[in-house]
C-alpha positions in Angstrom: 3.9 -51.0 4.2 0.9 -51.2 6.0 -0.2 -48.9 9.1 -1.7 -51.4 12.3 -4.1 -49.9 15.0 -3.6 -49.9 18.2 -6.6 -52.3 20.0 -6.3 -50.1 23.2 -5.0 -46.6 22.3 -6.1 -46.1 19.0 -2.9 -44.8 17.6 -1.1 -46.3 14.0 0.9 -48.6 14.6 4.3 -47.9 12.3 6.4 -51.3 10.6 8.8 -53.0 13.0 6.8 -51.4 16.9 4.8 -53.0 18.7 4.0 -56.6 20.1 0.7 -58.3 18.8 -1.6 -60.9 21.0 -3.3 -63.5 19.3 -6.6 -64.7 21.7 -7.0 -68.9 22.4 -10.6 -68.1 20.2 -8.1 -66.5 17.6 -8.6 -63.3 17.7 -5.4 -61.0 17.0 -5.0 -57.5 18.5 -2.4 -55.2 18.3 -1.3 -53.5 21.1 1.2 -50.1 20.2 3.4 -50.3 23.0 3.8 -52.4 27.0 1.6 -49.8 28.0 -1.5 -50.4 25.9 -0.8 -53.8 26.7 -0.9 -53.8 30.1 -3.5 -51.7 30.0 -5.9 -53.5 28.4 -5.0 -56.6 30.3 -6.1 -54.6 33.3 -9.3 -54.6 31.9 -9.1 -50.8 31.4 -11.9 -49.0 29.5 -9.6 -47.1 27.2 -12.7 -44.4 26.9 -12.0 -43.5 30.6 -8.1 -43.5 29.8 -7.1 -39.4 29.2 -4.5 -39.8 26.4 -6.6 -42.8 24.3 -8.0 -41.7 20.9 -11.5 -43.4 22.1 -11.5 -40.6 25.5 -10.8 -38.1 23.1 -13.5 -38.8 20.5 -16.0 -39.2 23.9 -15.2 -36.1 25.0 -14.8 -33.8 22.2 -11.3 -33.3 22.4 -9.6 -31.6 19.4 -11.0 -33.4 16.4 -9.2 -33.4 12.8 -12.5 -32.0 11.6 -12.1 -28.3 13.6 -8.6 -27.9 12.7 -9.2 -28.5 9.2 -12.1 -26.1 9.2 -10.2 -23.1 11.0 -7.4 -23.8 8.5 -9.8 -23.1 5.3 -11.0 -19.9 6.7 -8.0 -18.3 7.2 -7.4 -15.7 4.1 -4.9 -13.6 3.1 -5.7 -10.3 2.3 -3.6 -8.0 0.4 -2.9 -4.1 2.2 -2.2 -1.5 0.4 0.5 0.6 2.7 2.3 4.3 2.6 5.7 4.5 2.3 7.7 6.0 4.7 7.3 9.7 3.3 4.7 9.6 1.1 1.1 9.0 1.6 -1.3 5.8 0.0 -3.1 8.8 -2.3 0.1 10.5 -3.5 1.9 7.1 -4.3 -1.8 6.2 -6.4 -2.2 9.5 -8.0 1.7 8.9 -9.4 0.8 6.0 -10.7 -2.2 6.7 -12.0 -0.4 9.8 -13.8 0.5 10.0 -17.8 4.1 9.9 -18.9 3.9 13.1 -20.6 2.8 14.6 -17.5 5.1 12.8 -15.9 8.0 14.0 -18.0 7.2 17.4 -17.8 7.5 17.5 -13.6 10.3 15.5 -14.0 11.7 18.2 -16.4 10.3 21.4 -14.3 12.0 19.6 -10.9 15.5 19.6 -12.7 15.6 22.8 -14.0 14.5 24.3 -10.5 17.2 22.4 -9.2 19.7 23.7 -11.7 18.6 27.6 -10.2 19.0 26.5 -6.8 22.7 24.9 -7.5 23.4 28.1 -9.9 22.6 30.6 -6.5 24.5 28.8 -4.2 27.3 28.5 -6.3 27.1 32.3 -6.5 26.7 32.9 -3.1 29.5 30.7 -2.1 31.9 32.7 -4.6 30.7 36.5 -3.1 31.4 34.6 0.4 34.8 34.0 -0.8 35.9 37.1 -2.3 34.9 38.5 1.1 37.3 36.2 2.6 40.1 36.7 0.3 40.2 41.0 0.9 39.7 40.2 4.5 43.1 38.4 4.0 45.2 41.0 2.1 48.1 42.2 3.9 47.8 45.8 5.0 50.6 47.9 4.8 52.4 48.1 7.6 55.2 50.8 8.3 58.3 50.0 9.9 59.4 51.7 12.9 63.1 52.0 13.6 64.1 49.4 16.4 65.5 50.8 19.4 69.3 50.8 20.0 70.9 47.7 21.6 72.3 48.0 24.9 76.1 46.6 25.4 76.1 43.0 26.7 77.0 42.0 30.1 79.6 39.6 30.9 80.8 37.2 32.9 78.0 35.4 35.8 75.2 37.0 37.2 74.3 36.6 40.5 
């Protein structure tokens, strides 16, 4: 599969496009499209043509060579970020730390933890014995209810 070249625009030509034009002399050009042809039958200068790959290379126009180049110089750099929280030295110094030091925090944070829980829990239970003689029924003496009065009959009006 071979790529042709446009005579006028410059541009490949891919398999099964295109119409070539073949001179009395013999020479054979290859023309991309009716444009190109027309074009070049006009007896345009395809270097004074804007969208030609000939104006382009005149003109300095976006060569393959720059966007190469910019291409190579981009780098990725690696950042070390904090964590929501916790600051680039702290999460370093923990991971710098030994395990045995480690373990020992570790150990010191549950058993603080354990005290915390064991107060609460106390606190909660004197809150609720509180509660619970707030709640006892007081005795109450009974008074004698007054005497009924007979019941009226009939309608009332």
């Amino acid at each position: 599969m071979k790529l042709e070249v446009c005579h006028f625009s410059g541009y490949k030509i891919q398999p099964g496009r295109g119409r070539k034009y073949i001179r009395a002399d013999g020479k054979v050009f290859n023309f991309m499209n009716g444009k190109c042809r027309h074009s070049y039958f006009m007896h345009r200068n395809p270097r004074d043509v804007l969208w030609t790959v000939l104006y382009r290379r005149k003109h300095k126009k976006g060569t393959q060579n720059e966007e190469q180049s910019k291409k190579r110089t981009k780098r990725t750099v690696k950042h070390a970020k904090p964590i929501q929280g916790a600051t680039l030295e702290a999460i370093l110094q923990k991971r710098n730390m030994k395990p045995e030091v480690r373990k020992a925090q570790r150990e010191q944070a549950i058993k603080a933890a354990r005290e915390k829980a064991a107060v609460q829990k106390k606190s909660k239970q004197q809150v609720a014995q509180k509660a619970a003689q707030k709640q006892q029924p007081k005795q109450v003496t009974k008074q004698p209810k007054a005497a009924k009065t007979a019941k009226q009959s009939g309608r009332r009006y």
